[in-house]
N, C-alpha and C positions, 0 to 999 in steps of 0.2 A: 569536894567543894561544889561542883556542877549540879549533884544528885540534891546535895542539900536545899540550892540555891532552886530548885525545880522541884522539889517536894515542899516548899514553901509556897514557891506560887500556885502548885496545885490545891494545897490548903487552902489560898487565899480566895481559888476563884470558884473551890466549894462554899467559901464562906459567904462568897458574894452573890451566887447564884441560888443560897440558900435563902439570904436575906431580901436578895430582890424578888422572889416570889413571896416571902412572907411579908414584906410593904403590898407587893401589889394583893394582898389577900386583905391586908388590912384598910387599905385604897377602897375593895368592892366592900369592905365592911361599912367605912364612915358613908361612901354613898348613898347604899342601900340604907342605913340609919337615917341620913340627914334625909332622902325623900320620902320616910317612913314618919317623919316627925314633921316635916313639909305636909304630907297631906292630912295628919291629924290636927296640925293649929288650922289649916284650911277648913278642914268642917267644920272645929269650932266658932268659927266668926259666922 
C-alpha cells in the first residue's frame, strides 16, 4: 500500500516538474512573440 501510495506521488511530481518547465518554455515563447509583434506595430506607426 506504502510503495503504491509513493509511486504515485512520484508520478505525480514527474508530471509537475515536467509541465512546469513546459509553461515556463511557453511563458519565454508568448514573450518573446508579444515583444516581437510590439516592435513590429512600433515601426509601423
Amino acid at each position: 500500500m506504502v510503495l503504491h501510495v509513493n509511486l504515485k506521488l512520484m508520478l505525480m511530481s514527474q508530471t509537475w516538474s515536467y509541465t512546469k518547465s513546459n509553461i515556463e518554455i511557453l511563458c519565454d515563447d508568448i514573450s518573446s512573440i508579444s515583444i516581437y509583434h510590439n516592435s513590429i506595430s512600433y515601426k509601423h506607426e
